[in-house]
C-alpha positions as a LaTeX table, in Angstrom:
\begin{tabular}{lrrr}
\hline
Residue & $x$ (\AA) & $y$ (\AA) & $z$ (\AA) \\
\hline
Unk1 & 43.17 & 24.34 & $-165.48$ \\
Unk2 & 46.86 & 23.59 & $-164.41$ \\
Unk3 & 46.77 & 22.53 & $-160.86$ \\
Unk4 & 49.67 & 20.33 & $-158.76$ \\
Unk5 & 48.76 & 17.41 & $-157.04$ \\
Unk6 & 49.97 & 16.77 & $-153.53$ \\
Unk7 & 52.21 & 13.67 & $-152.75$ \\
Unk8 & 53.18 & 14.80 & $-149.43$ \\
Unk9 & 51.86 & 16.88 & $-146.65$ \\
Unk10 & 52.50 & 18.79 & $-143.72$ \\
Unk11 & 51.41 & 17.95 & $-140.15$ \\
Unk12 & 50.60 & 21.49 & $-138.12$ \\
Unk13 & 50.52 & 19.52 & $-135.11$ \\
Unk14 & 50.03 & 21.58 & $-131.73$ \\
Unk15 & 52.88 & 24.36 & $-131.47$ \\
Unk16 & 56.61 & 25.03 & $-132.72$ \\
Unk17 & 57.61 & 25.91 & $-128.99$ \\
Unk18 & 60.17 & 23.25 & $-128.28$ \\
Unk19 & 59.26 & 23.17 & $-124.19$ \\
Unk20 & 55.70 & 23.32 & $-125.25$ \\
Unk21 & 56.27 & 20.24 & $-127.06$ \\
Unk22 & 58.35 & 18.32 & $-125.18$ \\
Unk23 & 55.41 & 18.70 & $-122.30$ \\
Unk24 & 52.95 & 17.18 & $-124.58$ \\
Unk25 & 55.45 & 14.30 & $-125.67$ \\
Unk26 & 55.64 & 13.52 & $-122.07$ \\
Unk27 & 51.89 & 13.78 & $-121.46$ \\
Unk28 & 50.72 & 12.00 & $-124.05$ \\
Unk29 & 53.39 & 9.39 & $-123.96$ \\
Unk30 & 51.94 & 8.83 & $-121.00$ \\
Unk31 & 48.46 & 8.29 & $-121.54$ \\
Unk32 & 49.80 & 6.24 & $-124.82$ \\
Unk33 & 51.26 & 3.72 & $-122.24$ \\
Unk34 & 48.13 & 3.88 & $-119.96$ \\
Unk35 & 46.09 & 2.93 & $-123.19$ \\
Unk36 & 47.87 & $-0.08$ & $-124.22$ \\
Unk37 & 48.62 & $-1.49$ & $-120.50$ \\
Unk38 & 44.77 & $-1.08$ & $-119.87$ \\
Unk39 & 43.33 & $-2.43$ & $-122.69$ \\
Unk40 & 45.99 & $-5.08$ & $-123.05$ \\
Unk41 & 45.06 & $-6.28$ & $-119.83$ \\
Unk42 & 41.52 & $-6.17$ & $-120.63$ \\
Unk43 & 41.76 & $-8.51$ & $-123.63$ \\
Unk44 & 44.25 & $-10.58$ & $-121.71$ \\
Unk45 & 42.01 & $-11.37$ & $-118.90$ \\
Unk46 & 38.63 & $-11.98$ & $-120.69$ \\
Unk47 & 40.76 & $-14.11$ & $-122.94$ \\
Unk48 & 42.29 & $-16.60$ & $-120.40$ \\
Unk49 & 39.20 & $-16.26$ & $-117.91$ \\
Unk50 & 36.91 & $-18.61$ & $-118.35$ \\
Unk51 & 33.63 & $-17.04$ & $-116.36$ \\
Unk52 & 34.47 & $-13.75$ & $-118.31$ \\
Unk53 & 33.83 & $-15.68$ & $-121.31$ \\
Unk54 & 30.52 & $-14.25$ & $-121.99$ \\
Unk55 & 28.85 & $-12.03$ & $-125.24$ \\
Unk56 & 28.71 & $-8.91$ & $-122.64$ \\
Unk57 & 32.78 & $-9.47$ & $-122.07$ \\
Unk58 & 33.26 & $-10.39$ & $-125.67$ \\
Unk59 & 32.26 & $-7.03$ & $-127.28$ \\
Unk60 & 34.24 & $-5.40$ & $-124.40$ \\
Unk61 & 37.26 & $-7.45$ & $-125.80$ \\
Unk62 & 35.90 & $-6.07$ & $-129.04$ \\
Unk63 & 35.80 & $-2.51$ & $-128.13$ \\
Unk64 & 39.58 & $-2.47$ & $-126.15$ \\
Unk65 & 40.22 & $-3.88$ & $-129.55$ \\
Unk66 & 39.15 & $-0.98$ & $-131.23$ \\
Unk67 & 40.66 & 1.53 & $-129.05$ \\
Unk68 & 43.83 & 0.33 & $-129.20$ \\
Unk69 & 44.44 & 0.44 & $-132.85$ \\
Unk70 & 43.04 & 4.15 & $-133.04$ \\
Unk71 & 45.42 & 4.87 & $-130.82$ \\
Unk72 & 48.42 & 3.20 & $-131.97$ \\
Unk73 & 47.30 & 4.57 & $-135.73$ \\
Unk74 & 47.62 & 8.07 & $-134.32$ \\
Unk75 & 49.92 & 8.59 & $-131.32$ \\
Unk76 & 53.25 & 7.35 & $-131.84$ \\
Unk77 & 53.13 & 9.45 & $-135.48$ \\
Unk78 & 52.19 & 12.05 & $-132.90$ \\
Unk79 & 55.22 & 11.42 & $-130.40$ \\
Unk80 & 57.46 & 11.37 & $-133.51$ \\
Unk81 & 56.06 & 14.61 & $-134.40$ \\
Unk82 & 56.56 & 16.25 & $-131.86$ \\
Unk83 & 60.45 & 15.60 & $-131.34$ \\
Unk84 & 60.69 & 16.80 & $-135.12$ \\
Unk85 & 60.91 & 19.87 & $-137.22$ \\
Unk86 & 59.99 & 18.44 & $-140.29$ \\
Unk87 & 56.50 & 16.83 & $-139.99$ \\
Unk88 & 56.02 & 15.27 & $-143.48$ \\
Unk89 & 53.90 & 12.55 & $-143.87$ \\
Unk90 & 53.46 & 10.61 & $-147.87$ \\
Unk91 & 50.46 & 10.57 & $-149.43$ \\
Unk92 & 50.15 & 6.84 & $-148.76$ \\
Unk93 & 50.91 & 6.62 & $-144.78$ \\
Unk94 & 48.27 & 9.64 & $-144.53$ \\
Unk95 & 45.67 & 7.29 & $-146.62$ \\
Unk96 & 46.06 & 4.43 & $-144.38$ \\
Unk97 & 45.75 & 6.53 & $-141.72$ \\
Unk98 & 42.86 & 8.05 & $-142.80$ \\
Unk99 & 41.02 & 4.96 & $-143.55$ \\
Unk100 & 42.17 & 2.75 & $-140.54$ \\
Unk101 & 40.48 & 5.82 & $-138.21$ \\
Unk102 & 37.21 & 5.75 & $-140.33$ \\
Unk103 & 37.25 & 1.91 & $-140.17$ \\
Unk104 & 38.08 & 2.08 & $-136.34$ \\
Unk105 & 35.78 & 5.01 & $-135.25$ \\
Unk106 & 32.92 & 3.20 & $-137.03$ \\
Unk107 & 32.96 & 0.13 & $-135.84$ \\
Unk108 & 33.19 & 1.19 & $-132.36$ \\
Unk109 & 30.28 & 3.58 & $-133.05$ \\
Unk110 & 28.29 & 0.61 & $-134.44$ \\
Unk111 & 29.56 & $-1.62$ & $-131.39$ \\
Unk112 & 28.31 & 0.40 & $-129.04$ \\
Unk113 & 25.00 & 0.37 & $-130.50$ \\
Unk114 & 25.45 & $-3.30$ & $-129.83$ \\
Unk115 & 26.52 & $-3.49$ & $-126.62$ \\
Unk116 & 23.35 & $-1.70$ & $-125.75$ \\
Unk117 & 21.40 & $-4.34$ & $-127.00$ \\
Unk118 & 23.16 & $-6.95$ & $-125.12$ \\
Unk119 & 21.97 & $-5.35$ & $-121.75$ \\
Unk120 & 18.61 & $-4.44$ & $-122.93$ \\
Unk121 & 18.28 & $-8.31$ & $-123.80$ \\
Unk122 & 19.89 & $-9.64$ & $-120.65$ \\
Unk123 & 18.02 & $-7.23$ & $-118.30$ \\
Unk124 & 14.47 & $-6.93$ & $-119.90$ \\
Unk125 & 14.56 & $-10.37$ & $-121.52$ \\
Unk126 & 16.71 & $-12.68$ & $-119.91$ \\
Unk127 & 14.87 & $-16.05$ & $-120.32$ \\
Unk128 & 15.54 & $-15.48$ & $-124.10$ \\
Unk129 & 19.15 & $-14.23$ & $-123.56$ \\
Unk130 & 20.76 & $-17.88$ & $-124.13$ \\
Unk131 & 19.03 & $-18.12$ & $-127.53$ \\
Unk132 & 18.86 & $-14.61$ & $-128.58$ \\
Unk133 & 22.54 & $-13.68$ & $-128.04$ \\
Unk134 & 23.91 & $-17.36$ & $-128.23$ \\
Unk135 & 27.68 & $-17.18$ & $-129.44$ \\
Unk136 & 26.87 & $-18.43$ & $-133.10$ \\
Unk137 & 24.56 & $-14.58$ & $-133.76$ \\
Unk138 & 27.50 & $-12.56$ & $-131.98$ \\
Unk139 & 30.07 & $-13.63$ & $-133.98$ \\
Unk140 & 27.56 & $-13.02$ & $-136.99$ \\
Unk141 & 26.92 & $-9.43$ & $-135.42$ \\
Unk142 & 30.81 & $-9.05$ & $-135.10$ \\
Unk143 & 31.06 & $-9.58$ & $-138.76$ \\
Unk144 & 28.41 & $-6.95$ & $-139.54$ \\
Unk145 & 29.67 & $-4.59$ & $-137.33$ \\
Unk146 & 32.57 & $-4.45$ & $-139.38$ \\
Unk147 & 30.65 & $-4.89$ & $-143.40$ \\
Unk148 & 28.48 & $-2.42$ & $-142.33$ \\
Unk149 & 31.12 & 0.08 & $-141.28$ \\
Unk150 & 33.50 & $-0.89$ & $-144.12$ \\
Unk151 & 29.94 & $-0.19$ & $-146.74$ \\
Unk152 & 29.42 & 3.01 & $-144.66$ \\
Unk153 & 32.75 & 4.47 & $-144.55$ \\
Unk154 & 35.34 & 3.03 & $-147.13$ \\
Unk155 & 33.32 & 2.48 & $-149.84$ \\
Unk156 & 32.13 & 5.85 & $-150.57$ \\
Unk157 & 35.77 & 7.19 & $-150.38$ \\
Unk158 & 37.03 & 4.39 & $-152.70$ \\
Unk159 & 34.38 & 5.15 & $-155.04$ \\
Unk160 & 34.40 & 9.25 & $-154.90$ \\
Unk161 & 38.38 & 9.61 & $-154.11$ \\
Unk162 & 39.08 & 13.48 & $-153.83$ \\
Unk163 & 42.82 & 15.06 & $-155.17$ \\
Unk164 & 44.31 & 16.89 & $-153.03$ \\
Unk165 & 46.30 & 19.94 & $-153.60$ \\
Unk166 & 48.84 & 22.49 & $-152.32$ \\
Unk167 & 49.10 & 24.05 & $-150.15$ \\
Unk168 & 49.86 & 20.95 & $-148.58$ \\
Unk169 & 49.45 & 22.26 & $-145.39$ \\
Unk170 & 47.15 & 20.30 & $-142.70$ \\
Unk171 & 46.03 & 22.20 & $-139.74$ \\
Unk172 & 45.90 & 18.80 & $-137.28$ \\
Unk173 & 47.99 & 16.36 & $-135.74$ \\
Unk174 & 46.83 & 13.73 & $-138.16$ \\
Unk175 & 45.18 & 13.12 & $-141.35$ \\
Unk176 & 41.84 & 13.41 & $-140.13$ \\
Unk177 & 38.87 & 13.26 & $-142.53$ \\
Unk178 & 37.77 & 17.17 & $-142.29$ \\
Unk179 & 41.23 & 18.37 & $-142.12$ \\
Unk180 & 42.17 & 16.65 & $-145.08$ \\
Unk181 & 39.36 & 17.53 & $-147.29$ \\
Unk182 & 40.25 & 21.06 & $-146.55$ \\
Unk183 & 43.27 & 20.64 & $-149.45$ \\
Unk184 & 40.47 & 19.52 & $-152.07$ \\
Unk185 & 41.24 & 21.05 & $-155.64$ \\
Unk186 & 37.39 & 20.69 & $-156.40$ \\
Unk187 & 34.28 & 21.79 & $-154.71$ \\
Unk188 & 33.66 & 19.12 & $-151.98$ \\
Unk189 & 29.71 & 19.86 & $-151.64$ \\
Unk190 & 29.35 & 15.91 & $-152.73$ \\
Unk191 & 31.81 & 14.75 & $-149.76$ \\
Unk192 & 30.23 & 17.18 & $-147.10$ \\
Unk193 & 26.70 & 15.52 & $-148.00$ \\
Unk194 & 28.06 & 12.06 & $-147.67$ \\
Unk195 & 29.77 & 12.67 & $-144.33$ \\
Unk196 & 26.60 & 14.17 & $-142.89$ \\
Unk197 & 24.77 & 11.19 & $-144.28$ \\
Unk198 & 26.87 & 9.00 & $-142.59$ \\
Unk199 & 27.12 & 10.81 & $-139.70$ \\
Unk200 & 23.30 & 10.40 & $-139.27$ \\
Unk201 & 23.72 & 6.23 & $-140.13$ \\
Unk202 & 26.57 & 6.19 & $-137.58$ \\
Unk203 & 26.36 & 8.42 & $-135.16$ \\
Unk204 & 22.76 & 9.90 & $-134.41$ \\
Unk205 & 20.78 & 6.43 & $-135.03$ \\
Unk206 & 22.83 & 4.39 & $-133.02$ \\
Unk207 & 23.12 & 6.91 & $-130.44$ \\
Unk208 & 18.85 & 6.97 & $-130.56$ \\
Unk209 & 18.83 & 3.62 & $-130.12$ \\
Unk210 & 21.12 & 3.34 & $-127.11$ \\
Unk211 & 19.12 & 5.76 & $-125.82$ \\
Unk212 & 15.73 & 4.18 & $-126.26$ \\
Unk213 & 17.30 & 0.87 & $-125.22$ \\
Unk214 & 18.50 & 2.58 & $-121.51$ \\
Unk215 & 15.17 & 3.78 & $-121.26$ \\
Unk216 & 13.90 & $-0.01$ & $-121.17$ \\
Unk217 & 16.89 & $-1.20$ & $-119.18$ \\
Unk218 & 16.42 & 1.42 & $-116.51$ \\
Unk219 & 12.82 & 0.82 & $-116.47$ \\
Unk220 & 13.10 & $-2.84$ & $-115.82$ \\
Unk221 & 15.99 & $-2.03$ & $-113.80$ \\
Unk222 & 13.63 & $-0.71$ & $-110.62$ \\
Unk223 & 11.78 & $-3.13$ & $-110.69$ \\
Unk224 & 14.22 & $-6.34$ & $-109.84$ \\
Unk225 & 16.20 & $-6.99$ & $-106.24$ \\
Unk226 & 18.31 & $-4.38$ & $-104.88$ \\
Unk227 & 21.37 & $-6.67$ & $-105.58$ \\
Unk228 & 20.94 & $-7.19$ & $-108.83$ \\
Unk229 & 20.04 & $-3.92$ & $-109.49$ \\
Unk230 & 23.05 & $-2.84$ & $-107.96$ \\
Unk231 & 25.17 & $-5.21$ & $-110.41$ \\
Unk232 & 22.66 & $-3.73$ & $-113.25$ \\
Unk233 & 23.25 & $-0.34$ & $-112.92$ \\
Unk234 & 27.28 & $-0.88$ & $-112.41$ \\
Unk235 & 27.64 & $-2.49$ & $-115.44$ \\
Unk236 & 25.00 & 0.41 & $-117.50$ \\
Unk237 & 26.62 & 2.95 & $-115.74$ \\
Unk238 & 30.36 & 2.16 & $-117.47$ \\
Unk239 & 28.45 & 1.60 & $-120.78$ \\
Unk240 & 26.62 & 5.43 & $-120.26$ \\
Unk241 & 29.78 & 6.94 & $-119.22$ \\
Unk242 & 31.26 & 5.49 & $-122.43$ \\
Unk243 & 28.74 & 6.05 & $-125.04$ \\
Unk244 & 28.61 & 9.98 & $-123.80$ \\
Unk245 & 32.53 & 10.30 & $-124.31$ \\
Unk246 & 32.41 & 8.66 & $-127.61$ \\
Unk247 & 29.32 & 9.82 & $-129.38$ \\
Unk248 & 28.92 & 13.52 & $-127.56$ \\
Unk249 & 32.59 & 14.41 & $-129.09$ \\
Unk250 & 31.73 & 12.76 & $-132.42$ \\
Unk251 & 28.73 & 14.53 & $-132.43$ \\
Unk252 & 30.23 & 18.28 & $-132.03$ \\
Unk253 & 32.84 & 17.61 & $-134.06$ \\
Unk254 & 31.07 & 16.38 & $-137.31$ \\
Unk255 & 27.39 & 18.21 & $-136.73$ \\
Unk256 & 29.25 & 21.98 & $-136.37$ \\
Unk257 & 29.09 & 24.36 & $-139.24$ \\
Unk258 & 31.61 & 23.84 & $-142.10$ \\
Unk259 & 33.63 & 27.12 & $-141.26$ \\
Unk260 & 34.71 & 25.75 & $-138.54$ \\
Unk261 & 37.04 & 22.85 & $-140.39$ \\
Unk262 & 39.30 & 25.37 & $-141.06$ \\
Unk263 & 40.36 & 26.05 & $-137.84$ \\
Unk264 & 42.10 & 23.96 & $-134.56$ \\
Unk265 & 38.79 & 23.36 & $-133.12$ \\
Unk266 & 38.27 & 19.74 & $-134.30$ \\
Unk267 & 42.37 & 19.52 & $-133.68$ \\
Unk268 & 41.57 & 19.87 & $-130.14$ \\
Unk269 & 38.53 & 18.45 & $-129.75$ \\
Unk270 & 39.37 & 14.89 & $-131.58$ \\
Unk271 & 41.93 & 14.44 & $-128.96$ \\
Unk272 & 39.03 & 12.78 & $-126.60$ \\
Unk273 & 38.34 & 10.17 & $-129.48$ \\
Unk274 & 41.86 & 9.44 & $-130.89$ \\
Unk275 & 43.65 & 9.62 & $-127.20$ \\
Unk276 & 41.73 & 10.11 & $-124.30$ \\
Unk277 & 38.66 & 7.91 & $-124.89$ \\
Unk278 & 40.95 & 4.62 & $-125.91$ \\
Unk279 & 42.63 & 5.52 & $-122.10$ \\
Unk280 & 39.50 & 5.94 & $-119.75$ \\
Unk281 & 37.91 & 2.63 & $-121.62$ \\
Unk282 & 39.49 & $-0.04$ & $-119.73$ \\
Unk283 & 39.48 & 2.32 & $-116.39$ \\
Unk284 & 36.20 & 3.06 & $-116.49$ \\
Unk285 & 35.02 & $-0.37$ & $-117.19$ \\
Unk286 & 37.29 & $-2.05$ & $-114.25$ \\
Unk287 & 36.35 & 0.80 & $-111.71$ \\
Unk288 & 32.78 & $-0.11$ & $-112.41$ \\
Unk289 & 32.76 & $-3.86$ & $-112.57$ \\
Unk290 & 33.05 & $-5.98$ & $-109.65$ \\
Unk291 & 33.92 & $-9.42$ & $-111.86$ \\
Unk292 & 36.84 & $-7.15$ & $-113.79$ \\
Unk293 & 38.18 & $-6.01$ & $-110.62$ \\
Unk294 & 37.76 & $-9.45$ & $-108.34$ \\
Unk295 & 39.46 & $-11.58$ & $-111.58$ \\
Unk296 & 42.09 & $-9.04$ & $-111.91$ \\
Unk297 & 42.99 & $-9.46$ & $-108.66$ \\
Unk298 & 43.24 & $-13.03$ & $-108.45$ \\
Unk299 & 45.42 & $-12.75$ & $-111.10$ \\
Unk300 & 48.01 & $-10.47$ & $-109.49$ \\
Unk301 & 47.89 & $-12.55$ & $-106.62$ \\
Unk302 & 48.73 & $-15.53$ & $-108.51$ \\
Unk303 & 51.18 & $-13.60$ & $-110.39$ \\
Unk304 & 52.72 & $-11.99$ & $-107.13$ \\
Unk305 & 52.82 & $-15.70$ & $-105.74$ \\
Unk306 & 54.49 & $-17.47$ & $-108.40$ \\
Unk307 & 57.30 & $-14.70$ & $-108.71$ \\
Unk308 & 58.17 & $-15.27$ & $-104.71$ \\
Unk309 & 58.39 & $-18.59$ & $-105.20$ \\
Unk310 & 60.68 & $-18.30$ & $-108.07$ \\
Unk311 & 62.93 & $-15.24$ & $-106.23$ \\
Unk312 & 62.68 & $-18.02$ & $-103.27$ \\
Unk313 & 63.90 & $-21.23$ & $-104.99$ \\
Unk314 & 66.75 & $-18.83$ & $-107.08$ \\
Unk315 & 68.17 & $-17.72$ & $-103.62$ \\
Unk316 & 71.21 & $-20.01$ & $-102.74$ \\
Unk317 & 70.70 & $-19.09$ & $-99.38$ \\
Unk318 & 67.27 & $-20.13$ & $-99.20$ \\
Unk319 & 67.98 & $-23.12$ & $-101.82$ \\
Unk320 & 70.80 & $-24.64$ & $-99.12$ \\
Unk321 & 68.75 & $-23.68$ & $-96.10$ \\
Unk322 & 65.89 & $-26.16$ & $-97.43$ \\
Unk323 & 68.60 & $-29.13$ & $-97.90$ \\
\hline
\end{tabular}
């Protein structure tokens, strides 16, 4: 059977209303900036801080990791986009894309899963914390966070690659996984078992263990001090919020029935993993954490006092007024 292969497709995007777009170039331009200030900051400070050097704080540096190269994979394509006519993408910039999310998405799914554990252990078992989460096993958990999702979700795609045909229309802003296999020239029964397979390794188990591992922490949780169960449930709280953005999107995306690829529904509703998730991150885990919010204001403090003292000692007026 003759059939033509794609080499290039075509980004649907949101709408071809030129106001309409220009709106959403401004909005999410905006939460675009938000993302990479926040979690920029976030690295920066548990970087250079030294009593934020800690596993909990290290997997947090992790995760703004993680959200900021979804986001930079998708929006400024997106920005372009939408100041264009022509939304063309090549075959290969749509395959990075594609595998860079997979990579990203589930390695943050699996790092949550993680991060879980680190409070269960420092909460329920914290006389073993120093030896069970010691730095030498998180950097060894690091590296399987990231084997595991690269076994999980690259592998199978490298190994079962699908051709893609015309039309070489795709009905999302990006070349997401279910959009994309939408342009298969063959039956894609194989692919759809593999993604709900996978779905299940990365998305319902961790999310059951999370869940079982809150149950312990909030257990144990009241029955400590009031002030450090006031620290305890700050800190769970942020991870909560987080987990139930992340994995209750994932969830209704990739566990809803088939005929519903077809359509702008997981266009829409990706938006909270791609763009607004990577954006609340770093707000919702400063809001929530009194050492994030105390060191960050030290720092702008220090900051805001250095810069006086540099407009000072600049000022010829002042300069001439001290001699």
């Amino acid at each position: 059977m003759n059939r033509t292969l794609a080499t290039e497709f075509i980004l649907l995007g949101f709408s071809k209303d030129f106001r309409v777009n220009i709106f959403l170039f401004l909005l999410f331009l905006g939460i675009y900036l938000v993302t990479i200030i926040g979690n920029v900051l976030i690295m920066s400070l548990i970087v250079t801080t030294p009593n934020l050097c800690t596993p909990m704080y290290f997997f947090l540096c992790i995760l703004s990791f993680l959200d900021l190269c979804m986001s930079t994979c998708v929006v400024p394509r997106l920005l372009a986009d939408l100041l264009s006519t022509v939304r063309l993408i090549s075959l290969g910039a749509c395959t990075m894309q594609f595998y860079t999310n997979l990579l990203m998405s589930g390695t943050e799914s699996y790092l949550l899963a993680l991060m879980a554990y680190d409070r269960y252990i420092a909460i329920c078992r914290p006389l073993h914390y120093p030896v069970l989460m010691r730095w030498s096993i998180c950097y060894r958990l690091t590296a399987l966070l990231w084997i595991t999702s690269f076994i999980v979700f690259i592998l199978p795609c490298l190994l079962m690659p699908i051709d893609l045909c015309y039309p070489n229309h795709i009905n999302h802003y990006m070349c997401e996984v279910l959009a994309v296999m939408q342009l298969a020239c063959d039956t894609i029964y194989l692919s759809e078992v593999m993604i709900t397979v996978n779905c299940f390794i990365s998305l319902f188990l961790p999310f059951f263990f999370i869940i079982v591992s809150y149950a312990c922490i909030i257990s144990s949780v009241l029955r400590i001090h009031s002030k450090t169960k006031s620290k305890a449930f700050s800190t769970c709280t942020s991870h909560i919020t987080v987990v139930i953005l992340v994995y209750g999107t994932a969830m209704i995306l990739y566990f809803s029935p088939s005929s519903q690829h077809s359509t702008s529904y997981g266009k829409y509703l990706s938006l909270f993993s791609y763009i607004i998730c990577p954006s609340l991150n770093p707000l919702i885990y400063s809001l929530n954490n009194k050492e994030v919010k105390d060191t960050s204001r030290k720092v702008f403090v220090r900051l805001s006092i250095a810069l006086q003292s540099k407009i000072f000692n600049a000022d010829p007026q002042n300069a001439s007024l001290g001699q």
